[in-house]
One Martini backbone bead per residue (centre of mass of N, CA, C, O) as a GRO file, in nm:
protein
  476
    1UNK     BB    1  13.944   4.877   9.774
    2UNK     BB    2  13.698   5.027   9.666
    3UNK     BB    3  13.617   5.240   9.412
    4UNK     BB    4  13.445   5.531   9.366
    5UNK     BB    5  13.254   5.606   9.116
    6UNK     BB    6  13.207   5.834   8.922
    7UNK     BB    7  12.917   5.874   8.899
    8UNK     BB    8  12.821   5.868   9.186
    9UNK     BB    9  13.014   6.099   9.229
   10UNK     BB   10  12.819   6.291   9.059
   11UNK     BB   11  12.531   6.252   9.234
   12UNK     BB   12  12.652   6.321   9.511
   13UNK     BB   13  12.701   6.587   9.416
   14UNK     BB   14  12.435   6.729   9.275
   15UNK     BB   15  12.257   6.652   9.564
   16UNK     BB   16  12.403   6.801   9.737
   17UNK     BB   17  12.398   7.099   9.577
   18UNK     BB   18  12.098   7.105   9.578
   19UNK     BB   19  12.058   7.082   9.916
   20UNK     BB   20  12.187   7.388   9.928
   21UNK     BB   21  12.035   7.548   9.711
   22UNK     BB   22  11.703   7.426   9.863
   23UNK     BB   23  11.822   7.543  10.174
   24UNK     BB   24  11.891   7.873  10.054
   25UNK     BB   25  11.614   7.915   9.974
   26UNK     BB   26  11.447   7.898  10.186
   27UNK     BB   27  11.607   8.076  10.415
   28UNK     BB   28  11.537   8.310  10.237
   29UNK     BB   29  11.228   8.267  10.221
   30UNK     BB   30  11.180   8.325  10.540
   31UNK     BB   31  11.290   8.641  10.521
   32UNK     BB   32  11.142   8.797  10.311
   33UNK     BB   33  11.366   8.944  10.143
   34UNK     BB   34  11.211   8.902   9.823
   35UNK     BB   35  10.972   9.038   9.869
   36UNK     BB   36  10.709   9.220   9.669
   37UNK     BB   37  10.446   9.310   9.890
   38UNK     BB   38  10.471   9.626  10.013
   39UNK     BB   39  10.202   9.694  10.023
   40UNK     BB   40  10.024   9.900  10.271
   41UNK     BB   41   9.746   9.822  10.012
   42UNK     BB   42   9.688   9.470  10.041
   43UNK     BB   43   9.387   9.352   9.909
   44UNK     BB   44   9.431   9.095   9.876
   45UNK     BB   45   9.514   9.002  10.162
   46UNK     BB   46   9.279   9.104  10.285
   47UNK     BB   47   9.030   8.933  10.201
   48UNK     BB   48   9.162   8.673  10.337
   49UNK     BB   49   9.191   8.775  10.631
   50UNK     BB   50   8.870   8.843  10.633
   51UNK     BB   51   8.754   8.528  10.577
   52UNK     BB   52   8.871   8.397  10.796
   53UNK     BB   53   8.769   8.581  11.033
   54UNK     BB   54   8.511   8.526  10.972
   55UNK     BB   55   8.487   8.231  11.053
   56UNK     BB   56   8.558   8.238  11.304
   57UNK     BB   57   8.341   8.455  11.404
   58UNK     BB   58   8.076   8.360  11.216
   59UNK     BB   59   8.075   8.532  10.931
   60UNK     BB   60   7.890   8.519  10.699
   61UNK     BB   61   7.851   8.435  10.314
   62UNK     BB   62   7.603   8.450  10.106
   63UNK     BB   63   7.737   8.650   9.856
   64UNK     BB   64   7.907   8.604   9.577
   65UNK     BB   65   8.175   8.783   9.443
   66UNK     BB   66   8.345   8.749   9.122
   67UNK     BB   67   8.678   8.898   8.957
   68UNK     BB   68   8.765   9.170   8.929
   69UNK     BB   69   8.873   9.490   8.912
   70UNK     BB   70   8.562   9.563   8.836
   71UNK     BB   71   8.411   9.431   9.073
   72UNK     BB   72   8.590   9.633   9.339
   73UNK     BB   73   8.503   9.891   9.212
   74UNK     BB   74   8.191   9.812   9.054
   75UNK     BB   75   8.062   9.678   9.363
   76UNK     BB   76   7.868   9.746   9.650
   77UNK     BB   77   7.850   9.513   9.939
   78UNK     BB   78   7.693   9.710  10.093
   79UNK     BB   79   7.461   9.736   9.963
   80UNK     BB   80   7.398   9.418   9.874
   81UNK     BB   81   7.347   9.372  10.135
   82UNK     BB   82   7.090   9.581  10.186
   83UNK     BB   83   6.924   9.449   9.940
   84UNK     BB   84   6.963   9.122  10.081
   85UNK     BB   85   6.948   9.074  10.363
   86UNK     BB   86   7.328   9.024  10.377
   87UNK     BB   87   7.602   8.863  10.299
   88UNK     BB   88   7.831   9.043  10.062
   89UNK     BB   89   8.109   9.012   9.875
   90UNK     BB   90   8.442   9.062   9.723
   91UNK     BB   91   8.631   8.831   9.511
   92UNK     BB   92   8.907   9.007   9.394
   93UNK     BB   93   9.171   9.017   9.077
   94UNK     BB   94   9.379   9.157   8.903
   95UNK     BB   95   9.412   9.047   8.590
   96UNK     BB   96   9.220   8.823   8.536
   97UNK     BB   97   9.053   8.491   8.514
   98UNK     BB   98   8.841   8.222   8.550
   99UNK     BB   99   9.081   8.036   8.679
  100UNK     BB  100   9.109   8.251   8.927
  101UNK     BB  101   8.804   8.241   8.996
  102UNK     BB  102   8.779   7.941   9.066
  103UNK     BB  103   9.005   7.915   9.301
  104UNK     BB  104   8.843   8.102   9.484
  105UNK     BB  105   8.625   7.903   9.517
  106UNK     BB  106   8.754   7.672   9.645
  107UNK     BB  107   8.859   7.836   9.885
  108UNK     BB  108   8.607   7.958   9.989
  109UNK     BB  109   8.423   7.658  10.045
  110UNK     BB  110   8.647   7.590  10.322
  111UNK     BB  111   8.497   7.841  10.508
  112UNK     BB  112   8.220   7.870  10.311
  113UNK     BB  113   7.837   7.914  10.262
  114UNK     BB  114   7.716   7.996  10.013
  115UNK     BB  115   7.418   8.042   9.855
  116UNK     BB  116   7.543   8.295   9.609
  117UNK     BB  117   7.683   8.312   9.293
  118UNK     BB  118   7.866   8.604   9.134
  119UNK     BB  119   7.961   8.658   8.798
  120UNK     BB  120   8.186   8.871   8.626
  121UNK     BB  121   8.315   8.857   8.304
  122UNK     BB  122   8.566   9.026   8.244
  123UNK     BB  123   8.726   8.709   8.315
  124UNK     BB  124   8.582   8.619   8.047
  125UNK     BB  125   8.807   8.571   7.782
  126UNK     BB  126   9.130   8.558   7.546
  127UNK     BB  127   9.277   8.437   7.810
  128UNK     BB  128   9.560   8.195   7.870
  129UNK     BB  129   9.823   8.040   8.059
  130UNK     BB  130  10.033   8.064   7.776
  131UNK     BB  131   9.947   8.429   7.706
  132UNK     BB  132  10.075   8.584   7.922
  133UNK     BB  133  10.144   8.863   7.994
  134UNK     BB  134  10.320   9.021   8.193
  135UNK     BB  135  10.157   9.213   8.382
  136UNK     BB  136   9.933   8.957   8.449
  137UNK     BB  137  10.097   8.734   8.543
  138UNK     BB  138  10.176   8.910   8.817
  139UNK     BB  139   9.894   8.909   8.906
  140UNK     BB  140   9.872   8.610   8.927
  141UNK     BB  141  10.074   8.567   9.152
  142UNK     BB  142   9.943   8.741   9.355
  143UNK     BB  143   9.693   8.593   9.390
  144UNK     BB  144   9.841   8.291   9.440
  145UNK     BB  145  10.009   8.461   9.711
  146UNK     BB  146   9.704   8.466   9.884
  147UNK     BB  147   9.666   8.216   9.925
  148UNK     BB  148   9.665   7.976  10.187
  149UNK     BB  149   9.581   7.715  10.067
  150UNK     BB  150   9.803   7.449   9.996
  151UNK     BB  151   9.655   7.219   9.811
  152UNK     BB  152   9.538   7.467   9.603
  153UNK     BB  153   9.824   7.569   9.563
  154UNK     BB  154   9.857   7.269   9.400
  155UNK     BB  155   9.644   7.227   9.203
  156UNK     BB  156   9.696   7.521   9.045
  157UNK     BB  157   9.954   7.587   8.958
  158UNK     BB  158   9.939   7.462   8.599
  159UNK     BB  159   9.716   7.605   8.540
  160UNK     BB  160   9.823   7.904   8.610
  161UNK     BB  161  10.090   7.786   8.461
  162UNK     BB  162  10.357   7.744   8.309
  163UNK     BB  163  10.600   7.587   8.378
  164UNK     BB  164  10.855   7.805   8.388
  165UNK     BB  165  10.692   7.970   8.626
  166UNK     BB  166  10.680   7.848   8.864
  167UNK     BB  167  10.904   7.900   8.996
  168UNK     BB  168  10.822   8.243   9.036
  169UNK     BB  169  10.531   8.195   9.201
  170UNK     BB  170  10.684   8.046   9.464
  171UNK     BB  171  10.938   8.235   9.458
  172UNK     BB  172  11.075   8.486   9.558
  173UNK     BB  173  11.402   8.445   9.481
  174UNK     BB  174  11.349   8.389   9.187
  175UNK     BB  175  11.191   8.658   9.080
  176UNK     BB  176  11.433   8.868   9.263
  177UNK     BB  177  11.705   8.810   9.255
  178UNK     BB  178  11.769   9.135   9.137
  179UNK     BB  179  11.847   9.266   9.432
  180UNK     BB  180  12.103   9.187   9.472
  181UNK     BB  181  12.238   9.431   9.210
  182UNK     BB  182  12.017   9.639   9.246
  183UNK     BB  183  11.858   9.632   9.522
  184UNK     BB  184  11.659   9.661   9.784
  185UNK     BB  185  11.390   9.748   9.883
  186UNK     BB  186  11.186   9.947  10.039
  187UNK     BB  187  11.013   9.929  10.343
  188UNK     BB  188  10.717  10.039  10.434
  189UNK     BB  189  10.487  10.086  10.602
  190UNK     BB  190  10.254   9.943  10.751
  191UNK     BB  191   9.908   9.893  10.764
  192UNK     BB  192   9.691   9.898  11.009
  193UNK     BB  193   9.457   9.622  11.098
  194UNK     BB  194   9.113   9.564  11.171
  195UNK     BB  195   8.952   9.278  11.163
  196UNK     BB  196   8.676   9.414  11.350
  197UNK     BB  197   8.606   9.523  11.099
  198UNK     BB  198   8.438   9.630  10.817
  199UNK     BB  199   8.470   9.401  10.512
  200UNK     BB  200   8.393   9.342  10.166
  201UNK     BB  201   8.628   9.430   9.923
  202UNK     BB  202   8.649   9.674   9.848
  203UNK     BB  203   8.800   9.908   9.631
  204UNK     BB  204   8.865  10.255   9.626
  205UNK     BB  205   8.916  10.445   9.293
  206UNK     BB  206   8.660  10.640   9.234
  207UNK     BB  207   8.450  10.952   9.264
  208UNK     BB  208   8.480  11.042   8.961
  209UNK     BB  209   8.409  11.153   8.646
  210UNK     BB  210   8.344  11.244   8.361
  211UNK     BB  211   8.501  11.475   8.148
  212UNK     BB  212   8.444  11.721   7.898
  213UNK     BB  213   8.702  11.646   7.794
  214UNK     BB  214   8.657  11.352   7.757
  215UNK     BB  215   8.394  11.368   7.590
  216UNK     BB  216   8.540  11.488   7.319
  217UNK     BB  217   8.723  11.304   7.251
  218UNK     BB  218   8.494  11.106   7.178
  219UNK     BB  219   8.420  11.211   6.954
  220UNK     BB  220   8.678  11.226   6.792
  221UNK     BB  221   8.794  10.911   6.817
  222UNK     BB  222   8.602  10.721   6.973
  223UNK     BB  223   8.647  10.431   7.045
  224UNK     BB  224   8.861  10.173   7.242
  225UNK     BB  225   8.634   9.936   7.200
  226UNK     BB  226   8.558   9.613   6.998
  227UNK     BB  227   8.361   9.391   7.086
  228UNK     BB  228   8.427   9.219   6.826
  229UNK     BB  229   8.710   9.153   6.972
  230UNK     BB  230   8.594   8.986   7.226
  231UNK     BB  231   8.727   8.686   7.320
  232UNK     BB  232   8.687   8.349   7.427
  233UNK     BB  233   8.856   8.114   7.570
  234UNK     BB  234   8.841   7.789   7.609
  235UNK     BB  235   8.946   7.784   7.866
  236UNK     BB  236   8.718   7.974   7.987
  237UNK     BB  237   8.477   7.832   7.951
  238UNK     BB  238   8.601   7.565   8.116
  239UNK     BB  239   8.593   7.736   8.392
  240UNK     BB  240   8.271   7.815   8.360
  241UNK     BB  241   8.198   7.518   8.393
  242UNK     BB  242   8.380   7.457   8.658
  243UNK     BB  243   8.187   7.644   8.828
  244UNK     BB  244   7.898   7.531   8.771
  245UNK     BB  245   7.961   7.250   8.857
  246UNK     BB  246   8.047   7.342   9.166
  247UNK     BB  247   7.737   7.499   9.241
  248UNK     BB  248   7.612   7.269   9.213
  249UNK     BB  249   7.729   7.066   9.410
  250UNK     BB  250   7.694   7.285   9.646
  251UNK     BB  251   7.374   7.440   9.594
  252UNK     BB  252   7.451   7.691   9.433
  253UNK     BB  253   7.361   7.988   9.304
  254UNK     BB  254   7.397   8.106   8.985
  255UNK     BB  255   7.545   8.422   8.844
  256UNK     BB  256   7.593   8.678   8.550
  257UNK     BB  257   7.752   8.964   8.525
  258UNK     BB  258   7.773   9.300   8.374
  259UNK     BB  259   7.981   9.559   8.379
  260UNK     BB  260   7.993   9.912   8.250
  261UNK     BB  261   8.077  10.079   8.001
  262UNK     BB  262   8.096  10.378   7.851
  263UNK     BB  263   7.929  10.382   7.572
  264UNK     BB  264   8.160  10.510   7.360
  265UNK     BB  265   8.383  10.331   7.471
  266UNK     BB  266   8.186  10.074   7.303
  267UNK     BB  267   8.189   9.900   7.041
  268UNK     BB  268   7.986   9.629   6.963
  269UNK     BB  269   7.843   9.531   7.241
  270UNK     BB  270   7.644   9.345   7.180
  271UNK     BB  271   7.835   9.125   7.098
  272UNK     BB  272   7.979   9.054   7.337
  273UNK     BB  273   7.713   9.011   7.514
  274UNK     BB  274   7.621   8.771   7.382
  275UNK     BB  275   7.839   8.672   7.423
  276UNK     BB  276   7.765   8.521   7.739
  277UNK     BB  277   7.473   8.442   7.664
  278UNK     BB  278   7.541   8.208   7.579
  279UNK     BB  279   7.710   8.079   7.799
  280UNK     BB  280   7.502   8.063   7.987
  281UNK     BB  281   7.281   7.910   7.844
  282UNK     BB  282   7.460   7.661   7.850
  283UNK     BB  283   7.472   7.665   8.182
  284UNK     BB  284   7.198   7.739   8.296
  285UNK     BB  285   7.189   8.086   8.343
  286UNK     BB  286   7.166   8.374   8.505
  287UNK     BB  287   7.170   8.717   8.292
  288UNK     BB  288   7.328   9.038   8.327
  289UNK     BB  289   7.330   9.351   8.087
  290UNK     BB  290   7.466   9.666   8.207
  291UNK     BB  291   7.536   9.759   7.921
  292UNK     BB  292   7.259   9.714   7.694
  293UNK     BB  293   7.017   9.690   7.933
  294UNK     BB  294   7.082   9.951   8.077
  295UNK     BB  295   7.155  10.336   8.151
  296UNK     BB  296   7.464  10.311   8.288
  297UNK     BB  297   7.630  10.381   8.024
  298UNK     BB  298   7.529  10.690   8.047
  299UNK     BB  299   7.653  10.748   8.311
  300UNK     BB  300   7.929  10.984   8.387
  301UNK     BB  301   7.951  10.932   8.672
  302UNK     BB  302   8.049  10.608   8.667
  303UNK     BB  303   8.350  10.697   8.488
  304UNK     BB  304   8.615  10.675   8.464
  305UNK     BB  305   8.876  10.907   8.347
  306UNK     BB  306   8.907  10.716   8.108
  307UNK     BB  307   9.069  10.550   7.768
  308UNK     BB  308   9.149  10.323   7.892
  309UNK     BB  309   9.027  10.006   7.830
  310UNK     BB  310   9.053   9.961   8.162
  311UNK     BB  311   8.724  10.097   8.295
  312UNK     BB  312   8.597  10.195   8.583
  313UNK     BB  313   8.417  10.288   8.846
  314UNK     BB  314   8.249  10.422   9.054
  315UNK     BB  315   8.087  10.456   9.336
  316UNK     BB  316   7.797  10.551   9.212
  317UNK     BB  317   7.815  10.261   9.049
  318UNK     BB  318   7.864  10.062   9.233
  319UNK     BB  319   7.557  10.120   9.378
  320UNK     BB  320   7.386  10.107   9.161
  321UNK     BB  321   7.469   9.789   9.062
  322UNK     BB  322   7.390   9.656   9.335
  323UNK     BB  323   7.075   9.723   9.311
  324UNK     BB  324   7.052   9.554   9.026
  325UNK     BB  325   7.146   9.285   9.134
  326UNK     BB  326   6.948   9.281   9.310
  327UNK     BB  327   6.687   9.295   9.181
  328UNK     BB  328   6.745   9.028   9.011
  329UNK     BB  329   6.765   8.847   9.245
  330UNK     BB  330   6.477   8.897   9.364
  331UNK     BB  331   6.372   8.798   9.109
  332UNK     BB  332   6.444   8.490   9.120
  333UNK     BB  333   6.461   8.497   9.444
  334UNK     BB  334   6.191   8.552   9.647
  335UNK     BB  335   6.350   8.646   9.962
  336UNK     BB  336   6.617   8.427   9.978
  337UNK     BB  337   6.856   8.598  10.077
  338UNK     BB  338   6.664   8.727  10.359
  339UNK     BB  339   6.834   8.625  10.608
  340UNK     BB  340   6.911   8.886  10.837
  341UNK     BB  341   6.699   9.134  10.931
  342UNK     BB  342   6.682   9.012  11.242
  343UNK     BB  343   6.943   9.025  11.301
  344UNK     BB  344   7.160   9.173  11.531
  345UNK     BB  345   7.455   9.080  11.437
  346UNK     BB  346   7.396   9.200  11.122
  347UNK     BB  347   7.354   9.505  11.223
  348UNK     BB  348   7.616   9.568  11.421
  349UNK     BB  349   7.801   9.504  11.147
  350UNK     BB  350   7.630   9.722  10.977
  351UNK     BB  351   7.713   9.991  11.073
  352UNK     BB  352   7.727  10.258  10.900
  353UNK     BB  353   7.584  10.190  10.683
  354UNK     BB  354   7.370  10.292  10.409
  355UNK     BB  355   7.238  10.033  10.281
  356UNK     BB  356   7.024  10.000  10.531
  357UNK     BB  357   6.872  10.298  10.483
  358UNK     BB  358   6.775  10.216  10.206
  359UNK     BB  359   6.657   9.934  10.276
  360UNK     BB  360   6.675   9.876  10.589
  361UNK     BB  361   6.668   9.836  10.929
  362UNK     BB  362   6.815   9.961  11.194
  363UNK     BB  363   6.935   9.908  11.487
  364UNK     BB  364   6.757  10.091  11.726
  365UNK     BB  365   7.006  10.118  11.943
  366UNK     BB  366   7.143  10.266  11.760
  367UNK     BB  367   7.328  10.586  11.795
  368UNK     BB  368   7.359  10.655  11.490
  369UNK     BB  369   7.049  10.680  11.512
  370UNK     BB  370   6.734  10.798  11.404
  371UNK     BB  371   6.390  10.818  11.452
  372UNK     BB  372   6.113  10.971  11.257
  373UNK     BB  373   5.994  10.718  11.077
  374UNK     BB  374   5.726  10.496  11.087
  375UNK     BB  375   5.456  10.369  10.880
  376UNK     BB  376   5.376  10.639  10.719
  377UNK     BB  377   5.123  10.805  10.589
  378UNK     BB  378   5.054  10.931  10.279
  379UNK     BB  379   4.953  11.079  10.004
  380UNK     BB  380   4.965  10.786   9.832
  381UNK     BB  381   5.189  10.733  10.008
  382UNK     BB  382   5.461  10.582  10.220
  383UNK     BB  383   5.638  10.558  10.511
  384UNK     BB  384   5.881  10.364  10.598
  385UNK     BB  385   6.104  10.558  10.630
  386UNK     BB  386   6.298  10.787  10.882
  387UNK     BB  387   6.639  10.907  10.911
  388UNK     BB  388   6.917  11.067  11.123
  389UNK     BB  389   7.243  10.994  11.045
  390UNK     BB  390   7.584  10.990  11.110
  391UNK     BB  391   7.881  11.115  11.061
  392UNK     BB  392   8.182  10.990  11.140
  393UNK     BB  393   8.367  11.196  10.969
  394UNK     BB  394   8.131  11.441  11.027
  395UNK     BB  395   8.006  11.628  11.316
  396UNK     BB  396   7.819  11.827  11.190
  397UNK     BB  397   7.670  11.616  10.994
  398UNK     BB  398   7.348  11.491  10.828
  399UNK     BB  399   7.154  11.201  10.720
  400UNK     BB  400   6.843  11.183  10.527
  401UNK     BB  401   6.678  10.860  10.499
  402UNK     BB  402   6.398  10.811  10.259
  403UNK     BB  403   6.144  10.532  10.275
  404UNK     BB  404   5.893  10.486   9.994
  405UNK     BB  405   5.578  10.317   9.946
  406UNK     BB  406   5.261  10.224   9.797
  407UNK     BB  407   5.154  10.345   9.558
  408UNK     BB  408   4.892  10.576   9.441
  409UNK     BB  409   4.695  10.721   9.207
  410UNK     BB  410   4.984  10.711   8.995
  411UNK     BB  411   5.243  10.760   9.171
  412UNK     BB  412   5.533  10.904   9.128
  413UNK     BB  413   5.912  10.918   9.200
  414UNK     BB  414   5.973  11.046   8.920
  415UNK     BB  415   6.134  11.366   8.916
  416UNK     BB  416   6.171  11.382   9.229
  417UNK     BB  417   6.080  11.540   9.556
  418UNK     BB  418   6.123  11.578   9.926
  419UNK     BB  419   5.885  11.702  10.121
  420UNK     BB  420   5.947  11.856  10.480
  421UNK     BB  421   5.790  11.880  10.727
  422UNK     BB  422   5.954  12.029  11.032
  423UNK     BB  423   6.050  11.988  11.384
  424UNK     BB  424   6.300  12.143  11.538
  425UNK     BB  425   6.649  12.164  11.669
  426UNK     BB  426   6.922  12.337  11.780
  427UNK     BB  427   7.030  12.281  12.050
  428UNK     BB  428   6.871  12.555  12.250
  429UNK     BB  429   6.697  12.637  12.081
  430UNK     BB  430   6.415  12.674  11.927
  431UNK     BB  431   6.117  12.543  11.776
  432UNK     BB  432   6.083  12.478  11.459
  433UNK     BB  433   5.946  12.539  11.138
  434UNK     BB  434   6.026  12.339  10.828
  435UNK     BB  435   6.140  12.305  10.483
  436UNK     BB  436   6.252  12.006  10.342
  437UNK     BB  437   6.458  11.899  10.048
  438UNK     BB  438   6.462  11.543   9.912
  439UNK     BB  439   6.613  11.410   9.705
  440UNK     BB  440   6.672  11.191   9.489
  441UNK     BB  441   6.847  10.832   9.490
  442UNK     BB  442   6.942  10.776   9.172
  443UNK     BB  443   7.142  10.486   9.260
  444UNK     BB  444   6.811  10.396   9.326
  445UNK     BB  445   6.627  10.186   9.074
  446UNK     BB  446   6.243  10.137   9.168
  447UNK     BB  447   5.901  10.083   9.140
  448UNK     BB  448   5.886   9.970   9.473
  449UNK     BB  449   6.036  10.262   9.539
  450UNK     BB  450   6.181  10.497   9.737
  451UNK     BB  451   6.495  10.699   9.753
  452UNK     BB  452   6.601  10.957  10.003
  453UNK     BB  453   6.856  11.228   9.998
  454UNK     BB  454   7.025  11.414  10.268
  455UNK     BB  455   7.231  11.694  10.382
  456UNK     BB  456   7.289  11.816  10.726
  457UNK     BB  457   7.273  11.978  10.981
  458UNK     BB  458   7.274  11.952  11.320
  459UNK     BB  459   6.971  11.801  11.417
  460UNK     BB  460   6.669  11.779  11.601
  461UNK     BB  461   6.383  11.590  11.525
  462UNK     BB  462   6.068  11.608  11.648
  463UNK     BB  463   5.857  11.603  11.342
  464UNK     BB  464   5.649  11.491  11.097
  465UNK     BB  465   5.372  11.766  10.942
  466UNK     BB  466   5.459  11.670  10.669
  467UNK     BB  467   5.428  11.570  10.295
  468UNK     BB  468   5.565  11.578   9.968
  469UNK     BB  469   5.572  11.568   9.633
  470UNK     BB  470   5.811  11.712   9.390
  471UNK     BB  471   5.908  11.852   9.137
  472UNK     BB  472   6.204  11.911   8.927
  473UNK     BB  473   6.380  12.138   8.829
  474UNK     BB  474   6.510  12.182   8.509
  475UNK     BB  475   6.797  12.225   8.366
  476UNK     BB  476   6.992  12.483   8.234
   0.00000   0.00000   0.00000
């Protein structure tokens, strides 16, 4: 009888051995015993699992938001949606790249059929994926593992990853092997998600702005970032033109803007935001720079209270944004993406969402919504809408949110509040006539209208008996 040869017989034992080593490592992947995404609040899968659940129930997404960690703090997806009477989303990850923005475009093209997509610049950088810092790298995995569609995550794998990281990317077991000598972390309790709520993808992570003692700082120090050392390399370049050839072939409109950091924050913003622009134009899209092109980089409360590179908005800058983001894409395609205004389904979803109050009609039925005045003339211009709407977070107080246009004989709401003389009435007291200052929402600016809001305590607002717009006391 023939012995078996020593070769086969160390093939054999080679392919046995891989086969007990990658039947080893699938069983501990199977047990999720060695992932690392405890977060309670992983709002990467949150959006994904997000925008499955809107297709399932056929809540489109028509406006599509895509960039890092810049665009779900600093753009309001909720405003976006009432200023564009549509469904619009914000699908980012922090610390990506363009490669890693192009892969969840095509991704998302799989379940949703935006009419437009709308590119924030900041990961179109100088960042390609063979000099990732270990940092970035680790935000590349966690964006790579949050990906649902299998096809998706093999053909993107090569190019988000160098061929050594791949095993990292693919296995939580080899990743995270040193949990074996150093202990398994503590598994957080996570926290129970409703997907039958609204959610557009924002993560608020800032209320307030800057404060005096950092402004004082940046006297002292001067800026953090220098514009001109900003470059774009050839990947994301690629990347860009990637996203745009596919926005072509999919009939989607493509817009790119700029979100901006504290104007001391970055010195030679204009170098920075220029190259944008040229690549803009190369793409043939048109392009926001709300760097140096708007007032926003000048406002302290739109921005995170640090002077570290990677500055984010505030909640404030966020509405903001929307508003302005809102106004360009309706100066481009007038009207083109008011899809939803009129549909019953689009405003039940929108229920409580303050950005309908300020752009949109809510659905008459709702009940936390009073309506107060509707199509109302006044002197020189008109109040298209004035509501009184309930805080779910607060039952003690209210917001009233006057939308006035149609100025006429040189009227303007710039530097105004709107006086509303009302008779009210509060539980079962008399009713009585007061005059409400009610401040203008300087987060929202229009030249063809103007949003007033306050809060008040819980009242019954009975009709409104006069209006006028009144200066502003200028700051002491």
């Amino acid at each position: 009888m023939r012995s078996i040869s020593p070769l086969f017989e160390i093939c054999v034992k080679g392919v046995v051995g891989l086969g007990v080593i990658f039947t080893s490592l699938w069983a501990l992947e199977q047990k999720d015993a060695f992932a690392n995404e405890f977060n309670p609040n992983n709002h990467r899968e949150k959006r994904w699992n997000y925008l499955y659940k809107m297709a399932e129930q056929e809540t489109p997404v028509d406006v599509l938001v895509l960039g890092n960690s810049h665009a779900f703090t600093g753009l309001s997806p909720e405003y976006l949606s009432g200023a564009l009477e549509s469904n619009a989303f914000v699908l980012a990850n922090n610390a990506t790249n363009a490669m890693d923005v192009y892969w969840n475009l095509r991704e998302l093209l799989k379940i949703h059929s935006p009419k437009l997509v709308a590119v924030e610049t900041y990961p179109i950088n100088h960042r390609n994926h063979r000099d990732m810092l270990p940092g970035s790298l680790a935000h590349q995995i966690r964006a790579f593992n949050t990906r649902k569609d299998p096809a998706i995550r093999l053909a993107s794998m090569f190019s988000l990853f160098p061929v050594d990281d791949v095993p990292l990317a693919i296995s939580d077991v080899v990743r995270n092997h040193h949990y074996v000598w150093e202990g398994f972390p503590e598994r957080p309790r996570q926290r129970k998600v409703d997907y039958n709520d609204r959610y557009l993808g924002r993560f608020i992570r800032f209320t307030s702005g800057l404060t005096d003692s950092l402004l004082a700082t940046y006297d002292e120090l001067g800026a953090t970032i220098d514009g001109a050392e900003q470059l774009i390399s050839d990947e994301c370049i690629d990347y860009a033109h990637r996203i745009a050839e596919l926005c072509e072939k999919e009939g989607i409109k493509l817009v790119f803007f700029t979100l901006p950091m504290y104007e001391k924050h970055v010195e030679n913003a204009h170098i920075w935001t220029q190259r944008y622009e040229n690549l803009t134009q190369d793409l043939d899209a048109p392009y926001l720079d709300l760097q140096t092109q708007s007032d926003m980089a000048s406002k302290t409360e739109y921005f995170e209270n640090t002077r570290t590179a990677n500055q984010h908005m505030t909640l404030f800058g966020s509405i903001r944004a929307a508003d302005e983001l809102g106004e360009f894409i309706d100066s481009l395609y007038p009207g083109q993406l008011h899809l939803r205004a009129d549909e019953e389904k689009w405003l039940r979803y929108h229920k409580n969402n303050s950005g309908i109050y300020a752009y949109s009609r809510p659905l008459p039925t709702d009940d936390n919504v009073k309506f107060i005045a509707q199509d109302l003339h006044a002197q020189n211009f008109d109040i298209d809408q004035c509501v009184l709407a309930d805080l779910p977070a607060n039952p003690e107080v209210q917001e009233i949110w006057v939308r006035i246009d149609n100025f006429q004989n040189g009227t303007t709401p710039h530097n105004k509040s709107l006086q509303l003389r009302i008779e009210f009435q509060i539980g079962n007291e008399p009713v009585v006539d007061a005059t409400i200052s009610v401040p203008r929402y300087e987060h929202i600016q229009r030249e063809d209208m103007a949003v007033f809001r306050q809060i008040v305590r819980k009242i019954d607002i009975k009709r409104i008996k006069g209006v006028a717009l009144s200066d502003v006391a200028p700051q002491q």
